[in-house]
Backbone as a chain_set.jsonl record, in Angstrom:
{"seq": "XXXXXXXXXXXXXXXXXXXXXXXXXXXXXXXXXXXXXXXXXXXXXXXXXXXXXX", "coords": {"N": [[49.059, -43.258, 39.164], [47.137, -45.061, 38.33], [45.99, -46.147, 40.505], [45.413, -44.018, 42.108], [43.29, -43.571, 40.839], [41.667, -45.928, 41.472], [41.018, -45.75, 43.962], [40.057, -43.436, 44.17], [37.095, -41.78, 45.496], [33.809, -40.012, 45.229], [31.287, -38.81, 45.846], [27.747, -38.104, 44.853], [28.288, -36.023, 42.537], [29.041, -36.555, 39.0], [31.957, -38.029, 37.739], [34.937, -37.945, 35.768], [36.065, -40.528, 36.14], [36.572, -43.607, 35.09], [37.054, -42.897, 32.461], [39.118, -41.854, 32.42], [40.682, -44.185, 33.685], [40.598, -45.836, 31.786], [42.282, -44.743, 29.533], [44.404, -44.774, 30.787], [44.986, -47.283, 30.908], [45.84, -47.823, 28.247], [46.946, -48.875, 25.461], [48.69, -47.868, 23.879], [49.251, -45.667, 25.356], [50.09, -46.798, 27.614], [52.743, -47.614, 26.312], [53.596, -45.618, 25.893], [53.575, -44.206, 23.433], [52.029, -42.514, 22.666], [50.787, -39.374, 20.788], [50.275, -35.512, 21.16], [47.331, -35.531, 19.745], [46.223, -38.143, 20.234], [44.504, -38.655, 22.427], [41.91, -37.017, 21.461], [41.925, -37.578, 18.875], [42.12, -40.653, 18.806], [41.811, -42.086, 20.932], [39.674, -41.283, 22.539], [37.257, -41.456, 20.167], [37.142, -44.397, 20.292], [36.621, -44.653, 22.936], [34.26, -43.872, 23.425], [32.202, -45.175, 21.526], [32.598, -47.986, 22.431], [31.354, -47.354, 24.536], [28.395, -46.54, 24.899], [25.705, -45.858, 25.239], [22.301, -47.363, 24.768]], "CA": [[47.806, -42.709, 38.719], [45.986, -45.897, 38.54], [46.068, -46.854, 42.28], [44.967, -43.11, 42.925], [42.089, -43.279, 40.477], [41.246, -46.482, 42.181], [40.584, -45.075, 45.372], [38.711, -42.454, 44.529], [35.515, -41.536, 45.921], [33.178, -38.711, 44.912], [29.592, -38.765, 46.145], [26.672, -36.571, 44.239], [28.634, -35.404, 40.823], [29.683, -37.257, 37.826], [33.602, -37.987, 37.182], [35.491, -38.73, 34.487], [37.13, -41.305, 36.504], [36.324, -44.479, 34.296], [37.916, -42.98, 31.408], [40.259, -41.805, 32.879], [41.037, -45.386, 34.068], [40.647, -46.52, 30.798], [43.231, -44.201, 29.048], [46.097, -45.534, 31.91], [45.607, -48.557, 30.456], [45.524, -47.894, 26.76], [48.462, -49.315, 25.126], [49.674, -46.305, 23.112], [49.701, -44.88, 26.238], [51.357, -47.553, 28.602], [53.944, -47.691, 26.091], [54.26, -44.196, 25.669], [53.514, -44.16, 21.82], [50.662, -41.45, 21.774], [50.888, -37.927, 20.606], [49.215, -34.635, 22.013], [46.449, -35.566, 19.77], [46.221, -38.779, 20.708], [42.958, -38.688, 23.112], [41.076, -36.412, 20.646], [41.626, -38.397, 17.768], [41.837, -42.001, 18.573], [41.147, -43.356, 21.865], [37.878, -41.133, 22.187], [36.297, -42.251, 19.801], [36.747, -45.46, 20.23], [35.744, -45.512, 23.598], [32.487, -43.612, 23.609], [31.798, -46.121, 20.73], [32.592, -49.129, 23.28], [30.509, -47.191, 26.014], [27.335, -46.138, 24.394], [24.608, -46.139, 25.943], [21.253, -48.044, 24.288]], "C": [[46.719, -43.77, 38.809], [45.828, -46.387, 39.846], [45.217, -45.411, 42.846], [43.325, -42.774, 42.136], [41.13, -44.817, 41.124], [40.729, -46.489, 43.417], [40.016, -44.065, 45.684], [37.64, -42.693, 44.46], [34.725, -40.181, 46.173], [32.313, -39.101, 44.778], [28.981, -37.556, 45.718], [27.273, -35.865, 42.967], [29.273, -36.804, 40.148], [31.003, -36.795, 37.748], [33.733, -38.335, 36.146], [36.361, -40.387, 34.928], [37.374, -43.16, 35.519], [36.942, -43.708, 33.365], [38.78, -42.633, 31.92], [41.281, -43.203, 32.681], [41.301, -46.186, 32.727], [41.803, -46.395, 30.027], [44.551, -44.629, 29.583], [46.559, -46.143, 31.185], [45.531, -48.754, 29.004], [47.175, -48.114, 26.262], [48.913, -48.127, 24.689], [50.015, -45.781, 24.54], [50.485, -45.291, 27.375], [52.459, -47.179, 27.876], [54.536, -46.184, 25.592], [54.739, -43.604, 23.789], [52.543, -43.062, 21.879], [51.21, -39.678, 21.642], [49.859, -37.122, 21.431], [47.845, -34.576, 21.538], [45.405, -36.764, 20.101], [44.448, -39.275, 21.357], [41.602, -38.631, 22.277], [40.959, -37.247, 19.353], [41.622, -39.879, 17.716], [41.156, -42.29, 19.947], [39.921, -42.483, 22.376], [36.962, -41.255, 21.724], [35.577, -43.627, 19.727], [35.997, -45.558, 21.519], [34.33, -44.794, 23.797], [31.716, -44.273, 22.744], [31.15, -47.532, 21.577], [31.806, -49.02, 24.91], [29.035, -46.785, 25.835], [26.221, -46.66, 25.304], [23.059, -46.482, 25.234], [19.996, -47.394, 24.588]], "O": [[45.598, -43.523, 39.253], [45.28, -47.489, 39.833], [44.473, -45.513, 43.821], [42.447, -42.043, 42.591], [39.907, -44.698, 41.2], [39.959, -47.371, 43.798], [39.571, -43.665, 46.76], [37.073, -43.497, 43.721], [34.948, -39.418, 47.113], [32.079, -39.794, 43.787], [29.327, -36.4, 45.962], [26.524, -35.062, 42.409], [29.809, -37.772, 40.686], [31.331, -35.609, 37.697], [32.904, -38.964, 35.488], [37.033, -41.109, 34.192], [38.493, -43.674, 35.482], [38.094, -44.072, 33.602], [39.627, -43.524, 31.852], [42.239, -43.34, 31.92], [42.145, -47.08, 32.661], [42.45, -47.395, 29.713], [45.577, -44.797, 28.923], [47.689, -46.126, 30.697], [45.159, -49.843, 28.568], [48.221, -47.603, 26.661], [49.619, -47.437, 25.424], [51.189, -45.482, 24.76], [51.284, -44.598, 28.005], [53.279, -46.468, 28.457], [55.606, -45.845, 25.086], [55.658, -42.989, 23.248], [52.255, -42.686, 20.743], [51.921, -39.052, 22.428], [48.948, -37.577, 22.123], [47.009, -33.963, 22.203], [44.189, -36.617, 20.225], [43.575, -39.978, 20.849], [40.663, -39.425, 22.215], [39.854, -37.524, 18.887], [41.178, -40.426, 16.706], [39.999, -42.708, 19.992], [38.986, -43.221, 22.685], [35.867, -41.244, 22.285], [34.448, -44.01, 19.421], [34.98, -46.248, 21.581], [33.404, -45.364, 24.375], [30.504, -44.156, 22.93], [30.021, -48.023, 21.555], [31.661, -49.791, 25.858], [28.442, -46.715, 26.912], [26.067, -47.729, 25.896], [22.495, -45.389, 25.18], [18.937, -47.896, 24.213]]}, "num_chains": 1, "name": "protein.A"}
């Protein structure tokens, strides 16, 4: 997954592909610790916290 979100390329719309990328590499989720709520309740908030825009 991370080699194929690395190589994508999509001209003229917005992806998710950065979080995406981010989530790969989120420990809970390398190590295969997260639940189905997982996304929704932790590592979204943190990262639209750590991505904010000013």
């Amino acid at each position: 997954m991370d080699r194929v979100l690395g190589e994508l390329r999509v001209d003229g719309v917005a992806t998710n592909q950065e979080f995406l990328g981010d989530l790969v590499h989120a420990p809970a989720f390398v190590n295969d610790d997260s639940t189905i709520d997982y996304v929704e309740t932790d590592f979204l908030p943190r990262w639209l916290k750590e991505h904010e825009q000013i």
